[in-house]
C-alpha positions as CSV (number, residue, x, y, z in Angstrom):
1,X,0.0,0.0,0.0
2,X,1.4,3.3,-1.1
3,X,1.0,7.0,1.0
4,X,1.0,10.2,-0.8
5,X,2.4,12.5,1.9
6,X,4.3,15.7,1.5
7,X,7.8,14.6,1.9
8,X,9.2,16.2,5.3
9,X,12.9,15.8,5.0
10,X,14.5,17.9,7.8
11,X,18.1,17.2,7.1
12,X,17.4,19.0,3.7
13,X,19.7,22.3,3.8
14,X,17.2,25.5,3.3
15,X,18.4,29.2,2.6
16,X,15.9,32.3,3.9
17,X,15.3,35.1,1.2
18,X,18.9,37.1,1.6
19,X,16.6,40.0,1.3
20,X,14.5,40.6,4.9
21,X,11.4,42.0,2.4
22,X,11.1,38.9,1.3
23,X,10.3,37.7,4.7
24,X,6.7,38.8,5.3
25,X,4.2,39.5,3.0
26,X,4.1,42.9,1.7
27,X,0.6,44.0,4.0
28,X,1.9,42.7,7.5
29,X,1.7,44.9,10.2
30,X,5.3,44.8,10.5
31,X,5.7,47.1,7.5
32,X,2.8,49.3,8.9
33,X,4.5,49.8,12.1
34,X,7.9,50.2,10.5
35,X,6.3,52.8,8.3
36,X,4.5,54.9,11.1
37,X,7.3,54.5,13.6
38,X,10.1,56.0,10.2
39,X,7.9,59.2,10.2
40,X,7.7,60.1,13.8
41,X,9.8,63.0,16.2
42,X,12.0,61.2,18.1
43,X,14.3,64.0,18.8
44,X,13.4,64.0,22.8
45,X,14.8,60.3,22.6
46,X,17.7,61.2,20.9
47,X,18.5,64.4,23.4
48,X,19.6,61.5,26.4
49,X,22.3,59.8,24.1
50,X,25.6,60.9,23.9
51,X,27.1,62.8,21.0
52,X,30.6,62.5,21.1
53,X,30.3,58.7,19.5
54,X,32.0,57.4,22.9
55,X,31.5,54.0,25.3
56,X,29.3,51.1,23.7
57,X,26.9,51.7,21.2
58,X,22.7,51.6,21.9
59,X,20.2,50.1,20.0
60,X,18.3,52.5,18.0
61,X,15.4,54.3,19.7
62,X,13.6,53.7,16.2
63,X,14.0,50.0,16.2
64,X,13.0,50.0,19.9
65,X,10.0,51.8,19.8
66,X,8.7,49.9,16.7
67,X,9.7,46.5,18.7
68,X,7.1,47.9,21.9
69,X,4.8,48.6,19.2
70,X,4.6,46.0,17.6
71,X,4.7,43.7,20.8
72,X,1.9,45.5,22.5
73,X,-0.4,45.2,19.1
74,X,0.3,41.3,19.4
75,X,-0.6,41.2,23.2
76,X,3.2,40.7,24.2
77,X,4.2,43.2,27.0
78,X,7.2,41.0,29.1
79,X,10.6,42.1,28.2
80,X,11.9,38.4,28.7
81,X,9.4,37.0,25.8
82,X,10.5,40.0,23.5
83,X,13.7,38.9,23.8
84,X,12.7,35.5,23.2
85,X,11.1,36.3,20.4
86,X,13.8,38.5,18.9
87,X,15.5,35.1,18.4
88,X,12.8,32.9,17.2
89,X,10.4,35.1,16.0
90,X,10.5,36.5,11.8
91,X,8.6,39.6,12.8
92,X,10.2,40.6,15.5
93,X,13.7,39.8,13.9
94,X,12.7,41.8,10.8
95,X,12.3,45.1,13.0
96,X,15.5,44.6,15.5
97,X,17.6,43.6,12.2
98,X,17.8,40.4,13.6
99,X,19.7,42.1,16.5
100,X,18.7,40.5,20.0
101,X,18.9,43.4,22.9
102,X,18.6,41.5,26.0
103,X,15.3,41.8,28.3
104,X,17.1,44.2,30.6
105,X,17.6,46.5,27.9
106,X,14.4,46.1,26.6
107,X,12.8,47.0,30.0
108,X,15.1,49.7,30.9
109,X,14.2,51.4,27.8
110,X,10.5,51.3,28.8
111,X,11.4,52.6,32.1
112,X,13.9,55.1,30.7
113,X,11.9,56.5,28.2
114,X,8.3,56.4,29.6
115,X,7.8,60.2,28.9
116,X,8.7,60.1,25.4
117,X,6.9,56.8,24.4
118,X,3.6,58.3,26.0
119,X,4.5,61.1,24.0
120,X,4.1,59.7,20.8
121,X,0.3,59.3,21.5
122,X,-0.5,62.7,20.2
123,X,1.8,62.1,16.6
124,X,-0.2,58.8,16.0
125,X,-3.4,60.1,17.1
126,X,-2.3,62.9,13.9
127,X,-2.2,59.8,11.6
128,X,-5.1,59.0,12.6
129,X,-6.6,62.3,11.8
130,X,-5.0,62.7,8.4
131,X,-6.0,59.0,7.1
132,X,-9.0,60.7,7.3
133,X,-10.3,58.7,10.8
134,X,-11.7,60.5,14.3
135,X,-15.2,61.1,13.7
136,X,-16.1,63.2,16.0
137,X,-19.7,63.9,15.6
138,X,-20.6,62.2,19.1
139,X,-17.1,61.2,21.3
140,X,-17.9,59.0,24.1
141,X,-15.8,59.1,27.5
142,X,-15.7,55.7,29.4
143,X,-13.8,53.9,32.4
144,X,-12.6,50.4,33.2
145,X,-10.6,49.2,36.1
146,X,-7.3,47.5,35.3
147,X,-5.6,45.6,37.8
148,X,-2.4,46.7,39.2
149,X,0.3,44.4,39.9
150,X,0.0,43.8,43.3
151,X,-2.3,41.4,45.4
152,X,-4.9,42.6,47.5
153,X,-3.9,40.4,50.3
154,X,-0.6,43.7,50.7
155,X,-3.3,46.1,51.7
156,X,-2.6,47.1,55.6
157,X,-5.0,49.9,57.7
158,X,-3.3,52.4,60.1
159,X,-3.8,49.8,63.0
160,X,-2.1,47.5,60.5
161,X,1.0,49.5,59.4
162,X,1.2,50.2,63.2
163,X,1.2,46.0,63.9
164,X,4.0,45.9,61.5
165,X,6.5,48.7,62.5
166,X,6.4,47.1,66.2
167,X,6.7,43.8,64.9
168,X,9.6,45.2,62.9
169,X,11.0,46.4,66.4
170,X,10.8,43.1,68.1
171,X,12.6,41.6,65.0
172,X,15.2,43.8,65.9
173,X,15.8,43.2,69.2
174,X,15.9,39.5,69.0
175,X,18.5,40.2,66.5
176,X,20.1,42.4,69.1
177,X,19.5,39.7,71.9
178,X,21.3,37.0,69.2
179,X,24.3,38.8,68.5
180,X,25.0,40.3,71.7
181,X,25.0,36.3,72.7
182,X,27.1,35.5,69.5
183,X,29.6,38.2,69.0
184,X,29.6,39.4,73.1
185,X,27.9,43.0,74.1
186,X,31.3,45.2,73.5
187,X,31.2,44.9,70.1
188,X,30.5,47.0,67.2
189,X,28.1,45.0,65.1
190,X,30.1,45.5,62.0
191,X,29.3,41.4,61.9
192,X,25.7,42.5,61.4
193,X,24.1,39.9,58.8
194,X,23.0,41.8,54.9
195,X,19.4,41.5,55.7
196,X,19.6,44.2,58.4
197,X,19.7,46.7,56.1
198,X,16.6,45.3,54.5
199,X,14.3,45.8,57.3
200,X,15.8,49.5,58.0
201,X,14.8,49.9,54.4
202,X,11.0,48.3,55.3
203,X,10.9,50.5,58.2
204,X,11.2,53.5,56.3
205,X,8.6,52.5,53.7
206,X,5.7,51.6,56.6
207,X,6.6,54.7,58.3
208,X,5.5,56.6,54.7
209,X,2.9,54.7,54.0
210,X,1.4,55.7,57.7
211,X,1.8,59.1,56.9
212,X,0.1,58.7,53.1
213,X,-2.3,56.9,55.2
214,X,-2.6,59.8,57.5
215,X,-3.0,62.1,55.0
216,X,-5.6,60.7,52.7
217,X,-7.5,60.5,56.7
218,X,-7.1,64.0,57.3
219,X,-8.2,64.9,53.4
220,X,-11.6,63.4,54.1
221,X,-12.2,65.2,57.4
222,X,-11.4,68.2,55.8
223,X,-14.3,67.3,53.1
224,X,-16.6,66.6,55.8
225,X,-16.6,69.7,57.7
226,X,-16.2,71.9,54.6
227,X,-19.8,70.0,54.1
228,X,-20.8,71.3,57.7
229,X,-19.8,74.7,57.3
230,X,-21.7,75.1,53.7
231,X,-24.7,73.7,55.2
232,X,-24.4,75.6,58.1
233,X,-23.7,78.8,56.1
234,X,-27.1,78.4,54.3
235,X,-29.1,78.0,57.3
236,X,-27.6,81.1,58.7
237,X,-28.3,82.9,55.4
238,X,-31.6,81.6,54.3
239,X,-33.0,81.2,58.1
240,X,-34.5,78.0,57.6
241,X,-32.9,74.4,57.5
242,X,-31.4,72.5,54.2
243,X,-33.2,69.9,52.9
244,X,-31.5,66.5,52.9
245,X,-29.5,64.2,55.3
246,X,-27.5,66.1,57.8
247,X,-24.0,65.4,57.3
248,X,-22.4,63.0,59.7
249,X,-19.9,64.4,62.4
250,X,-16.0,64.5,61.4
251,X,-15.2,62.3,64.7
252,X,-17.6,59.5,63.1
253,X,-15.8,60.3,59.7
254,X,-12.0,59.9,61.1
255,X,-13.2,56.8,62.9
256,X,-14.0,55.0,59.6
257,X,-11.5,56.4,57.8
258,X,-9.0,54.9,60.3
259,X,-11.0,51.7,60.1
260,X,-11.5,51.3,56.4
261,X,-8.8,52.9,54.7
262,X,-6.0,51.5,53.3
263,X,-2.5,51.2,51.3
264,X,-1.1,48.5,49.1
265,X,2.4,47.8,50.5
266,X,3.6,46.3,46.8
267,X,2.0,49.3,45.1
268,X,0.7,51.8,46.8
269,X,-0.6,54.3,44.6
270,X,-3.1,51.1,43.4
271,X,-6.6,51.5,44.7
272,X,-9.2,48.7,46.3
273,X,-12.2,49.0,43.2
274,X,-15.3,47.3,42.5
275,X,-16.3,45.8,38.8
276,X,-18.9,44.4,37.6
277,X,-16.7,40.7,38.7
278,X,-16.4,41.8,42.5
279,X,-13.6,43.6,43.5
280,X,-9.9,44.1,42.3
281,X,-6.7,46.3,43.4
282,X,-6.2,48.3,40.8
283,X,-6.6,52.0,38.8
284,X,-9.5,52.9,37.3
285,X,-8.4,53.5,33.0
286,X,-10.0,56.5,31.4
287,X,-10.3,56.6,27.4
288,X,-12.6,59.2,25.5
289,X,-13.1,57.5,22.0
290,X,-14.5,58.8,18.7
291,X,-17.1,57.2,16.8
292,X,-15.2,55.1,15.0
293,X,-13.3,53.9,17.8
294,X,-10.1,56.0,17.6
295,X,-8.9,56.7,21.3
296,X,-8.5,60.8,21.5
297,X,-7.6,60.8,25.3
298,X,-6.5,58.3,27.6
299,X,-5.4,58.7,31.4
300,X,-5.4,56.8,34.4
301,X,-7.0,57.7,38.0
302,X,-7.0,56.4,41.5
303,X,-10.4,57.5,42.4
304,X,-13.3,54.4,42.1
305,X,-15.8,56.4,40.7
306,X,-15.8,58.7,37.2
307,X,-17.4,61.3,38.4
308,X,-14.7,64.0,38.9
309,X,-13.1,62.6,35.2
310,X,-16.1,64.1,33.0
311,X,-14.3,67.4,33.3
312,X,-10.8,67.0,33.2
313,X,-11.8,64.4,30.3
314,X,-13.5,66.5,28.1
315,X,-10.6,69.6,28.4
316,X,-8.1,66.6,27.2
317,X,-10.4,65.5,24.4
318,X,-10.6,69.4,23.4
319,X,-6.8,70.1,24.0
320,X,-6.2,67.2,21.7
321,X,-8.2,67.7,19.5
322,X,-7.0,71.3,18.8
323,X,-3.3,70.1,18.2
324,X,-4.6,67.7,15.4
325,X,-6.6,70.9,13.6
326,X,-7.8,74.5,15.1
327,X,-11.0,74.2,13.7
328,X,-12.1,70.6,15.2
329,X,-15.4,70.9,17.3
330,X,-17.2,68.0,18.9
331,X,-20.5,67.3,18.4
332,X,-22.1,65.4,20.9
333,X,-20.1,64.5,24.1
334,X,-21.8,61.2,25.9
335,X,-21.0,59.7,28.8
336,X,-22.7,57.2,31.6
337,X,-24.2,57.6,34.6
338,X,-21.3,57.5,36.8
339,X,-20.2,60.5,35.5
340,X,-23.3,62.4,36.2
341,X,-23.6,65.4,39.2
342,X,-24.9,68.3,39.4
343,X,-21.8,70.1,40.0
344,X,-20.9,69.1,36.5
345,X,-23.4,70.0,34.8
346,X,-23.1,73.7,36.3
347,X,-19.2,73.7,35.5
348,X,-19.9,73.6,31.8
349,X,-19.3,76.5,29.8
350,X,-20.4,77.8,26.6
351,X,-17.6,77.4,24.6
352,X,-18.0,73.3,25.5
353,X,-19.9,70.9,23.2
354,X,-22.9,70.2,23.8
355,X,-23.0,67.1,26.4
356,X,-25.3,64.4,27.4
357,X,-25.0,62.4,30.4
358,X,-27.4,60.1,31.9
359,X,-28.8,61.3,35.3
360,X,-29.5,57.4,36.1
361,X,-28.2,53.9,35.8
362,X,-28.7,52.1,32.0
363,X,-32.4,50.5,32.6
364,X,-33.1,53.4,34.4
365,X,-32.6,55.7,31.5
366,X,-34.1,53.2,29.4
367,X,-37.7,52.6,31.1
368,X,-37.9,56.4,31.1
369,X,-37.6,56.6,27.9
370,X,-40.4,54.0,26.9
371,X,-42.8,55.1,29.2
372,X,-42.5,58.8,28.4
373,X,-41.8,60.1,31.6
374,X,-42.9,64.0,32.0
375,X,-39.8,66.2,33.7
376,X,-41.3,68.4,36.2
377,X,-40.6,72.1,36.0
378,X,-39.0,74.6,36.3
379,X,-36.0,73.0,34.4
380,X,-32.2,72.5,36.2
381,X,-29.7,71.5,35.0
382,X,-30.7,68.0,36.1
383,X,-34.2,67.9,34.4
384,X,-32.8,69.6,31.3
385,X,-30.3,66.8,31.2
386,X,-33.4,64.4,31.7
387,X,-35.5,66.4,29.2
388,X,-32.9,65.9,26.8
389,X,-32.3,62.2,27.0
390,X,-36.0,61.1,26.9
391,X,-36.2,63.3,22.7
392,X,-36.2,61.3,20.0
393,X,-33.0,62.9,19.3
394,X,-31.1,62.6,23.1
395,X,-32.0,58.7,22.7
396,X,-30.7,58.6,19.3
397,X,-27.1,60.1,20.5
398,X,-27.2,58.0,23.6
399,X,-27.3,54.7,21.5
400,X,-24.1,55.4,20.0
401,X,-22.3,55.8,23.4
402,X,-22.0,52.1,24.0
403,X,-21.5,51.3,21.1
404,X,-18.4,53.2,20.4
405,X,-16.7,52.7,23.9
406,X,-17.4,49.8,25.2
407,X,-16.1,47.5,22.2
408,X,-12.7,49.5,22.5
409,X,-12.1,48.4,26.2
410,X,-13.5,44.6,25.2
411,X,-10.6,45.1,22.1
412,X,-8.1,46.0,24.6
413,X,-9.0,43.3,27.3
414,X,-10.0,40.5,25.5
415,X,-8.3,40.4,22.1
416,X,-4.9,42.4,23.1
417,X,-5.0,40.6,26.5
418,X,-4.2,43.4,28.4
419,X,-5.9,43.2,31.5
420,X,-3.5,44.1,34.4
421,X,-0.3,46.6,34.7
422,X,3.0,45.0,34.4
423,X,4.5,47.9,36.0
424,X,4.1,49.4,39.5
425,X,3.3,53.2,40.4
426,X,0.5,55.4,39.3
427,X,3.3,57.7,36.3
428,X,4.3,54.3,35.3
429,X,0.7,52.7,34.6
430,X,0.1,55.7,33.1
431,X,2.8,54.9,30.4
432,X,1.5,51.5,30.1
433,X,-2.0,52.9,29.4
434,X,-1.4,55.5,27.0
435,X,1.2,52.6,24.9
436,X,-1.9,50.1,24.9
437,X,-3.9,52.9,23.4
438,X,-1.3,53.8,20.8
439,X,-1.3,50.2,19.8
440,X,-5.1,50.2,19.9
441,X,-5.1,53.1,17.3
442,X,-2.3,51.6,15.4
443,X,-4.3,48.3,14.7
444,X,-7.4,50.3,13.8
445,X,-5.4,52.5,11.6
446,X,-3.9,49.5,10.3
447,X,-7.0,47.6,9.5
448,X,-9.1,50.8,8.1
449,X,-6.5,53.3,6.8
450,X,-3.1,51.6,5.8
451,X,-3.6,52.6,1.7
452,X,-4.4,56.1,3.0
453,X,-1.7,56.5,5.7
454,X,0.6,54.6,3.0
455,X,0.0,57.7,0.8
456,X,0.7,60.4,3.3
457,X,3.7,58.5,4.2
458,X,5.0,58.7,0.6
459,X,3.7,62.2,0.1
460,X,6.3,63.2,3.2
461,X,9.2,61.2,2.4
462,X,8.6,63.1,-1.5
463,X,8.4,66.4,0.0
464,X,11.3,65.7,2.4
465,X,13.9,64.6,-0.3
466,X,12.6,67.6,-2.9
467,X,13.4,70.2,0.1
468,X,17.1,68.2,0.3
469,X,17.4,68.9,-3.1
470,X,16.2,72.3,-3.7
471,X,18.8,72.7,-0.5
472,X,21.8,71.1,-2.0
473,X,21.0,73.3,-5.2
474,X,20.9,76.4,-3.3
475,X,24.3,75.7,-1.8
């Protein structure tokens, strides 16, 4: 009986192209990134680097920043599978040259330049713009919470922090007792054991954490009895009482503060937050997105709740969008209910676009507007808010809001597989963030703009080599 296989003959001597082209196919996202990364300002890169040509030579910031690219598009983050991959990977040997930097480079380059790679948001987010994307007709403004890296089981309350600078104490005098025993009292201690230093370094960290601790205690009394002085300035004003609970007393307040809050010893500036999956130590990601999905801000927070981001979110979306072309006005800023309060509503200013933000939860907003619920009068800002969701209009707009967001953070979670920090400390995250978002607006330029951001490209590199020539002329 004969087989008809395909012969498999590994001893058989192969050659790859001599030509790295010849590697990929010509529409890989390799090329794209290659492309995009060959057209942007790296001059604050190249500012750190020496210029007298001396000591060992560095990698290229250029081939470095396309190699994060590229590895954050394909869901790789860890600096030890990069360089892995640099070895065994065609992709990620086409951009390093088939140079392997090590992971400590890799991840000292991250850490080095974190400014300057979150940087670069704002010249993609250009691309973007010129390939003719960011529709911003309605821009929706979301959050999701991210773990950090750090386990909940690090968190510690004042009483705890306190528990473990005296247990630190004890440590040290049975170390004391030890080498009093060991090396006699008259001694100097020079024979002190390497770990000693260790817990003098521990000590030092618990002792600011207590006083973070401390503070962020002190920050919500504060709150509470400016609360108690505003009520009790309207009372004395109006001569009758304010409606509503009265605020508690700031005795109760410090009390529960001293009882409930707490820091994360591995990261502290992470935050306790609940998700829809229970609860997670993390940072609560902030992205305002266009209506075809392009991220226009992102940022990171420690607060649990959106409701102080509506704000400072819009001024970013209208800061950015101002750098990409003076005459850019939004449309229609959405956003959910968590971002809703009154106070927000009053801080708007003319010269904003025009927002709408439900005043309830989803269903909430949704049985209103089946059953034609009448807003009372006179209008606030509240019912005019309300007034303007339940219009045939207001419910048209609101649709679009989760479908525009949402799908962006299930793209980044899900498919990109980035769903906790690799690095520690709010500045940092905030670098991670604002990479996973380039790479999120890389892949949808990619997918939806490459023959139009392959022709600006090539417009550029034309009109950069004519002005080299029309220079070397003149000279």
């Amino acid at each position: 009986m004969a087989y008809n296989f395909r012969r498999c003959d590994r001893d058989q001597m192969l050659l790859l192209p001599p030509d790295m082209r010849d590697w990929l196919s010509d529409d890989h996202l390799v090329w794209f990134i290659l492309d995009v990364v060959s057209q942007l300002d790296l001059t604050s890169f190249y500012e750190t680097y020496n210029t007298k040509g001396e000591g060992r030579a560095a990698y290229h910031p250029g081939m470095m920043t396309a190699l994060y690219f590229y590895s954050y598009c394909t869901g790789i983050r860890s600096s030890r599978k990069i360089e892995q991959l640099c070895q065994e990977s065609v992709p990620f040997r086409v951009i390093s040259n088939d140079q392997q930097p090590d992971h400590s480079t890799i991840s000292r380059f991250r850490k080095r330049f974190e400014n300057e790679l979150a940087g670069l948001f704002i010249q993609v987010l250009t691309f973007c713009y010129e390939a003719g994307l960011c529709n911003i007709k309605t821009v929706s403004v979301d959050g999701t919470k991210i773990k950090a890296n750090a386990s909940m089981s690090a968190n510690r309350t004042e009483s705890g922090l306190e528990k473990e600078i005296k247990k630190y104490f004890q440590d040290s005098d049975e170390v004391d007792a030890q080498e009093d025993e060991l090396y006699g009292p008259d001694k100097r201690g020079d024979e002190l054991p390497p770990e000693l230093a260790t817990r003098e370094g521990r000590l030092e960290k618990l002792r600011e954490f207590k006083e973070r601790l401390a503070k962020e205690k002190q920050q919500k009394v504060d709150e509470q009895q400016s609360k108690i002085d505003e009520r009790k300035e309207y009372e004395q004003s109006t001569g009758r009482k304010k409606r509503g609970r009265k605020p508690k007393d700031t005795r109760k307040v410090e009390e529960k503060a001293s009882k409930n809050l707490k820091l994360n010893l591995t990261d502290a500036d992470s935050k306790i937050m609940k998700t829809s999956k229970g609860y997670v130590q993390g940072f609560n990601s902030q992205a305002v997105v266009s209506e075809d999905q392009i991220i226009i801000v992102s940022e990171i927070t420690r607060e649990c709740n959106d409701k102080n981001q509506l704000i400072p979110m819009l001024e970013g979306a209208k800061k950015n969008l101002q750098t990409l072309d003076a005459d850019l006005e939004i449309g229609t800023f959405l956003g959910d209910a968590g971002y809703f309060s009154s106070k927000n509503l009053e801080s708007l200013t003319s010269d904003d676009p025009d927002v709408l933000v439900a005043v309830s939860k989803e269903w909430k907003t949704r049985k209103a507007q089946r059953d034609g619920k009448v807003i009372p009068l006179p209008l606030t800002p509240t019912t005019t808010m309300e007034y303007k969701l339940l219009t045939s209009e207001g419910r048209k707009l609101y649709k679009k809001r989760g479908a525009t967001v949402e799908p962006v953070f299930g793209q980044i979670k899900e498919v990109m597989g980035f769903d906790s920090f690799m690095r520690r400390g709010l500045k940092a995250c905030a670098c991670e963030w604002k990479i996973i978002c380039i790479a999120h607006n890389l892949l949808k330029l990619w997918r939806y703009g490459i023959d139009k951001v392959h022709k600006k490209i090539n417009e550029a590199a034309i009109k950069i080599k004519n002005e080299k020539r029309v220079y070397a002329v003149a000279v």
